[in-house]
PASEBA-1860 file (N, C-alpha, C; in nm, 3 decimals):
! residues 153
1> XXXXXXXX> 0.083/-0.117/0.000/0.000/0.000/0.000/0.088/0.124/0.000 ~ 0.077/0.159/0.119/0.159/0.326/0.125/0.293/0.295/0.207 ~ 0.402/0.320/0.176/0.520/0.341/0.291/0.512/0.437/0.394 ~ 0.568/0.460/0.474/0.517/0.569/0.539/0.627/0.701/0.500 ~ 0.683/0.659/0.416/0.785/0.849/0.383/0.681/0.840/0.243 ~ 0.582/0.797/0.168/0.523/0.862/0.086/0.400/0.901/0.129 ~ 0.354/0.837/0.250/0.269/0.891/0.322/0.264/1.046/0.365 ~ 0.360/1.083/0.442/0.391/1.186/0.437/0.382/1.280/0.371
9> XXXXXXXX> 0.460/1.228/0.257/0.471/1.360/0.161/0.324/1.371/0.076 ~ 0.263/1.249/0.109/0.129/1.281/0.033/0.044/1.431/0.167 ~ 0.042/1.349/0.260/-0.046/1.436/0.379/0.035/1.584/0.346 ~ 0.111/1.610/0.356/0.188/1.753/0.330/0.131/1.806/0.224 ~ 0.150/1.741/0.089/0.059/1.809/-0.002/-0.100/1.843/-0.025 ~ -0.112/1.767/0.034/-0.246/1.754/0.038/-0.327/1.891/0.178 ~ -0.246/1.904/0.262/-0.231/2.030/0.341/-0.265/2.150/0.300 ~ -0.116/2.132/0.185/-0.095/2.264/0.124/-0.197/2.286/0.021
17> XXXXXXXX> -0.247/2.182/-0.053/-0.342/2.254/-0.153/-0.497/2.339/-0.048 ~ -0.535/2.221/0.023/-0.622/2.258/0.124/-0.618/2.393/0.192 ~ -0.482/2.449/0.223/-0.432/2.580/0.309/-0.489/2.687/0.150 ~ -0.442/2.688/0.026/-0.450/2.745/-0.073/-0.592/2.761/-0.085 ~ -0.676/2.638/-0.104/-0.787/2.655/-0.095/-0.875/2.746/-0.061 ~ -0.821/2.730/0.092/-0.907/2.794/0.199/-0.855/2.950/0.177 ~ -0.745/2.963/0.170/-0.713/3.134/0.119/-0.812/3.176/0.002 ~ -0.834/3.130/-0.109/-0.915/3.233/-0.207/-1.031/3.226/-0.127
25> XXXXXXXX> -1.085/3.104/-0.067/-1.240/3.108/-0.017/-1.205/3.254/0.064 ~ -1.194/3.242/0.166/-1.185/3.356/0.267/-1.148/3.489/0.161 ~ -1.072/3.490/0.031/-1.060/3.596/0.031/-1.176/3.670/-0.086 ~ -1.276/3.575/-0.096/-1.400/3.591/-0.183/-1.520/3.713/-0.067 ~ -1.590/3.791/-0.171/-1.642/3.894/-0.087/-1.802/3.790/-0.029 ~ -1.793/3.869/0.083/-1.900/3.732/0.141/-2.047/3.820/0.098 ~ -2.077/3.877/0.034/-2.203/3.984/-0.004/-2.192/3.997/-0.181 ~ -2.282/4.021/-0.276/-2.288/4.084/-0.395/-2.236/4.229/-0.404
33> XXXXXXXX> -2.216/4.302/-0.483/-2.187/4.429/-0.536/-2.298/4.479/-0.488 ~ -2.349/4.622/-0.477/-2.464/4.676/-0.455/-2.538/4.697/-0.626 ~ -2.692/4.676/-0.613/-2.740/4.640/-0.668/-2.814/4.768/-0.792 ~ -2.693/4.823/-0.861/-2.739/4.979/-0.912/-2.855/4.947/-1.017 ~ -2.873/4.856/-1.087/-2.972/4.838/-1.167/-3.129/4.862/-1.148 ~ -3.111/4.772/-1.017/-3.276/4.805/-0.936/-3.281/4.956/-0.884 ~ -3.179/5.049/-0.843/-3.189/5.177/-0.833/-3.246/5.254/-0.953 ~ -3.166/5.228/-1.032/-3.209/5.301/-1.192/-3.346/5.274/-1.260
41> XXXXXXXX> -3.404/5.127/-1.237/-3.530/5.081/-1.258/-3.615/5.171/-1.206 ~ -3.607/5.188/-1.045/-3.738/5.266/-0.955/-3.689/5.408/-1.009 ~ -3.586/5.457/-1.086/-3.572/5.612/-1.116/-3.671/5.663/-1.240 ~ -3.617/5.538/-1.345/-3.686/5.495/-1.419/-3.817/5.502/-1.476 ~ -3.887/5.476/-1.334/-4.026/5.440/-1.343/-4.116/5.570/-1.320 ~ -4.040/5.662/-1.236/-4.073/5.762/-1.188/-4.076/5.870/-1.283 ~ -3.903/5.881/-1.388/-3.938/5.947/-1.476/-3.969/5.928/-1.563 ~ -3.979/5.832/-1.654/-4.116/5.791/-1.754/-4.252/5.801/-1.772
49> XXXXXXXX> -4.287/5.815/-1.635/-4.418/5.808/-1.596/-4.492/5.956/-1.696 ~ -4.604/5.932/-1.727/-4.706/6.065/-1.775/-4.729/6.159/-1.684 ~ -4.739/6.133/-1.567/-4.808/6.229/-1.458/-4.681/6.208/-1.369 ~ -4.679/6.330/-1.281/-4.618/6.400/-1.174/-4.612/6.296/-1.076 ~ -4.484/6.254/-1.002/-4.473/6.143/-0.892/-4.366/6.179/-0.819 ~ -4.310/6.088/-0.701/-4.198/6.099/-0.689/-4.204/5.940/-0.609 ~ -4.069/5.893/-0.563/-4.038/5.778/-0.508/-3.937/5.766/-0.446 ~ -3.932/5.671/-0.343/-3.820/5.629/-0.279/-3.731/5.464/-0.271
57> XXXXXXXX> -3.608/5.497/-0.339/-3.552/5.352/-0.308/-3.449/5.360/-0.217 ~ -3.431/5.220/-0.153/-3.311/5.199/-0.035/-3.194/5.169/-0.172 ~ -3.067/5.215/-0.113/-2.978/5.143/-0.144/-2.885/5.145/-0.021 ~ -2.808/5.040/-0.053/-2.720/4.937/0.047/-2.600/4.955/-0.053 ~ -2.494/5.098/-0.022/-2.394/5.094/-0.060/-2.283/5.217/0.021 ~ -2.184/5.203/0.027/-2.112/5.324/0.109/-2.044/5.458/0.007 ~ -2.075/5.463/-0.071/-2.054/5.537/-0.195/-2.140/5.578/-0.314 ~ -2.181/5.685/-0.346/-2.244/5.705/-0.472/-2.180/5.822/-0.569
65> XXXXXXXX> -2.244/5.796/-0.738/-2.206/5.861/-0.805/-2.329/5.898/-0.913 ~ -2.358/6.024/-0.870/-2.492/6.026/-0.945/-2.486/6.136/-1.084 ~ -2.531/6.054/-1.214/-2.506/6.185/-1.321/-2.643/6.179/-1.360 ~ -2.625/6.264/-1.480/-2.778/6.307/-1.602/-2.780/6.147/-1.626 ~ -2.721/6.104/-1.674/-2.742/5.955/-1.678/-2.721/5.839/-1.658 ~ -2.705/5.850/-1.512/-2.675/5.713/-1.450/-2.673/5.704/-1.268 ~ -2.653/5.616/-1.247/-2.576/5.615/-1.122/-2.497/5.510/-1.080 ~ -2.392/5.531/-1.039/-2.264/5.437/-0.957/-2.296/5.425/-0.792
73> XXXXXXXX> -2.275/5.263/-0.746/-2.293/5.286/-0.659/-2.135/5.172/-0.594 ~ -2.106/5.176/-0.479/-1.998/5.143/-0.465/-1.971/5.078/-0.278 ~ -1.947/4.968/-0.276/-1.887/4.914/-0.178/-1.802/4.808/-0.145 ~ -1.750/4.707/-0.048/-1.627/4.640/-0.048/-1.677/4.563/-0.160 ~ -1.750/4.506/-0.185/-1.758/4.414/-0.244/-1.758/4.457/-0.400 ~ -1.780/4.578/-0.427/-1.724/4.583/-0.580/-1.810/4.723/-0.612 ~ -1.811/4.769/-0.695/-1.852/4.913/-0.785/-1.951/4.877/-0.868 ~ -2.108/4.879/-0.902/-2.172/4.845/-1.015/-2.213/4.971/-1.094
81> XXXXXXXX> -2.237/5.010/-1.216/-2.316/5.128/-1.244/-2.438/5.061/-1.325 ~ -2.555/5.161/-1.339/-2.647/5.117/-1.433/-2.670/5.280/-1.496 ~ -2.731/5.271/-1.642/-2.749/5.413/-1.693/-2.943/5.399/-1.709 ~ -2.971/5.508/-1.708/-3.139/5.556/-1.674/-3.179/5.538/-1.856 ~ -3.269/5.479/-1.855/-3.366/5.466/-1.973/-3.444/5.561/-2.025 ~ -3.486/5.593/-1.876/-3.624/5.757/-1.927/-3.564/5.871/-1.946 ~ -3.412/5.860/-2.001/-3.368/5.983/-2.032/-3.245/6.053/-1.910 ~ -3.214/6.200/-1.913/-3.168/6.242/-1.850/-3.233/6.294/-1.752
89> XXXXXXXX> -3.175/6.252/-1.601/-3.293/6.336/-1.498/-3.189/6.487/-1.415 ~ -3.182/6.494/-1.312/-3.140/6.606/-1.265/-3.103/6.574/-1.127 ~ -2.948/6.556/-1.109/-2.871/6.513/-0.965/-2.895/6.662/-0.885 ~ -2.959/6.639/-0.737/-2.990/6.719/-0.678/-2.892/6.696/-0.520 ~ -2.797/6.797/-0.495/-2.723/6.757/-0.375/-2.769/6.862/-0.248 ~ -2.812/6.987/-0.315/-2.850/7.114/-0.221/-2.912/7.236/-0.291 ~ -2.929/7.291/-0.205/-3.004/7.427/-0.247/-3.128/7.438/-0.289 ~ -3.206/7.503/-0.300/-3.400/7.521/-0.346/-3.408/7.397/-0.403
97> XXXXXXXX> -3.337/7.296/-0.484/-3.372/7.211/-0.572/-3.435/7.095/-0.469 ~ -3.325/7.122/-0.394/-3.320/7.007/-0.271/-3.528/6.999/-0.196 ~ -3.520/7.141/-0.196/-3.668/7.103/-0.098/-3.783/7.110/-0.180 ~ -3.739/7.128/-0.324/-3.847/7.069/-0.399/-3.851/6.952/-0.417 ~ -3.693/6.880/-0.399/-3.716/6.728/-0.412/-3.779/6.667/-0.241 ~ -3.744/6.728/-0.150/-3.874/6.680/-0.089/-4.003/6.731/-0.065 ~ -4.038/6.795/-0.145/-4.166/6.791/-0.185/-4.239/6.911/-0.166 ~ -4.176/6.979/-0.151/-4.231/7.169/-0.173/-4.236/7.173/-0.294
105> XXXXXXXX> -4.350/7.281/-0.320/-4.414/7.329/-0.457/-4.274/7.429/-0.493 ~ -4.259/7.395/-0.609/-4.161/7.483/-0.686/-4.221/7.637/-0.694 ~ -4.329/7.667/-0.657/-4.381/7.809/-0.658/-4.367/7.883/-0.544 ~ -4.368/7.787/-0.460/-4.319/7.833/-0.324/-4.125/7.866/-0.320 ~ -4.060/7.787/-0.355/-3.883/7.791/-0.385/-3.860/7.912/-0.453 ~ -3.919/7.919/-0.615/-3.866/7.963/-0.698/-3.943/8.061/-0.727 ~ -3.904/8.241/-0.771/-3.976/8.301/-0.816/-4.055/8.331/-0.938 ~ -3.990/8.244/-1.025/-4.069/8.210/-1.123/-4.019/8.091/-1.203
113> XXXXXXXX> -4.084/8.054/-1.321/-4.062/7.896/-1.376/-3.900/7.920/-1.421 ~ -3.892/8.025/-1.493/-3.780/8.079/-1.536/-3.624/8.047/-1.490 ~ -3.699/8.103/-1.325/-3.540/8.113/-1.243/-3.583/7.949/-1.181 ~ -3.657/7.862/-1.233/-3.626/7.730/-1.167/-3.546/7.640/-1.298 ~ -3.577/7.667/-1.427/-3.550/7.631/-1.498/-3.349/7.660/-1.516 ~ -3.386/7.774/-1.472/-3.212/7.801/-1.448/-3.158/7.694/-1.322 ~ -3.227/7.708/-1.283/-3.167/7.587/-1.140/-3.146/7.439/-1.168 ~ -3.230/7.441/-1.287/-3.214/7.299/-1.293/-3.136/7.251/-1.458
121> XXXXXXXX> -3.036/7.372/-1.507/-2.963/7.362/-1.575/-2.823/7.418/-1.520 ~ -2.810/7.433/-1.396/-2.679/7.465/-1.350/-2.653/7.305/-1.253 ~ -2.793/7.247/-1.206/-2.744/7.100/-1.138/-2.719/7.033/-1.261 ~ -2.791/7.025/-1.348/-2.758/6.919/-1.460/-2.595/6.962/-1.488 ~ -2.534/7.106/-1.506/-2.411/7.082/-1.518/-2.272/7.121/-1.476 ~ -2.306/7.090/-1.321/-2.249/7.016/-1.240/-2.169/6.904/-1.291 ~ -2.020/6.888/-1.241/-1.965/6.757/-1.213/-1.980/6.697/-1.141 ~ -2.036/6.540/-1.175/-2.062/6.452/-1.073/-1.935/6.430/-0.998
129> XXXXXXXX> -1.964/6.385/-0.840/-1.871/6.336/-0.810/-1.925/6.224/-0.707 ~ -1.851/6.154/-0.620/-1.853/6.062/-0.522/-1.885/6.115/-0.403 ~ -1.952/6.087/-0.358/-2.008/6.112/-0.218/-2.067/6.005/-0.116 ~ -2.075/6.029/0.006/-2.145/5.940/0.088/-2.305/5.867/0.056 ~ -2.296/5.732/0.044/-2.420/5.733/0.009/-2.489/5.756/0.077 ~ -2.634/5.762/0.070/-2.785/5.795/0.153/-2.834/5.658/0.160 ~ -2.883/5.632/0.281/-2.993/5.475/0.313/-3.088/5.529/0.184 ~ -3.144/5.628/0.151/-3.233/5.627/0.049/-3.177/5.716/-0.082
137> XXXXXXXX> -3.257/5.666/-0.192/-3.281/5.770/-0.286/-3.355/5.847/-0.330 ~ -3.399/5.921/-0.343/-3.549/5.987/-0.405/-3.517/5.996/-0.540 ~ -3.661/6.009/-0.572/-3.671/6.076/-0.766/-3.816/6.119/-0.748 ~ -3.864/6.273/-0.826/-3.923/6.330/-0.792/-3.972/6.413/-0.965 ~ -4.041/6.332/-0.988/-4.107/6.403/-1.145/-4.193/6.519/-1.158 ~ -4.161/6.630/-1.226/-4.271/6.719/-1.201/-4.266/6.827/-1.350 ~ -4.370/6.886/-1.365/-4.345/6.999/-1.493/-4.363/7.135/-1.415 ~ -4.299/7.235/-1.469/-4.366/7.362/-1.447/-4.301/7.483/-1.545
145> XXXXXXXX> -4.433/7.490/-1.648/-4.370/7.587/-1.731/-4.365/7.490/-1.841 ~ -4.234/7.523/-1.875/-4.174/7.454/-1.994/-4.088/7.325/-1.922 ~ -4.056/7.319/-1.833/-3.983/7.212/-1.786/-4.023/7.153/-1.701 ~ -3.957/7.003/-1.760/-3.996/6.896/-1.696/-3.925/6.792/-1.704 ~ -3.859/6.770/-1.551/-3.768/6.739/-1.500/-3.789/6.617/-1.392 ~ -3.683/6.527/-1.368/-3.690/6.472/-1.259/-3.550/6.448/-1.172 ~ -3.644/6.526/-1.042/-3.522/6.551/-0.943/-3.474/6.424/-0.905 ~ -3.355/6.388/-0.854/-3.276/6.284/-0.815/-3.219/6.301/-0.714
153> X> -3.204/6.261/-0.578/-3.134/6.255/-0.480/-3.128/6.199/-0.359
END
């Protein structure tokens, strides 16, 4: 059968592949990427829509990157992006835009459609950048005037 010095050297190898093994396992991320697709879907839905809405999704990531068309979202386990279908919407981080995206009448913010319409061509161009993510997202569809937009944030 076996001698015992090939014994050995079998159990030794057989160790070492096992030790190897167990290193990639452990060094595999124990979670998925965060899930940007289903973000962009519920953005999606909101701005496509015919009529005026707004919505809220969770995301589960420690990083975001939000543009006119898309969003990145980012944690240990890896970086996903997805890009928006219903077009370009409007990344909202601060200022009047902000409390129309939660849900103040733009007539109340803005003194007229005019100077909102300006507001919402100086966020559109904006450089995105990386920031802390939010437990939530909003998206917030609305017209007034000539524009019609959907806030993001």
């Amino acid at each position: 059968m076996f001698s015992t010095t090939e014994g050995w050297y079998s159990w030794i190898g057989v160790s070492l592949a096992a030790a190897g093994l167990l290193a990639v396992v452990l060094g595999l991320p124990t979670a998925p990427p965060p899930d940007a697709r289903a973000v962009a879907t519920v953005v999606d839905g909101t701005a496509g829509s015919d009529y005026a809405g707004q919505t809220t999704v969770e995301i589960d990531a420690t990083r975001l990157r939000l543009t006119t068309r898309g969003v990145t979202l980012e944690t240990a386990q890896g970086t996903t992006h997805a890009g928006f279908d219903a077009g370009p919407v409007v990344p909202v981080r601060e200022g009047p835009l902000l409390a129309v995206l939660d849900g103040s009448d733009p007539r109340r913010v803005f003194a007229d459609s005019t100077s909102f319409r300006r507001a919402v061509e100086r966020a559109r161009a904006r450089q995105p950048t990386w920031r802390p993510a939010p437990e939530t997202l909003r998206a917030r569809q609305l017209t007034w005037g000539e524009t019609r937009v959907t806030l993001v944030g």
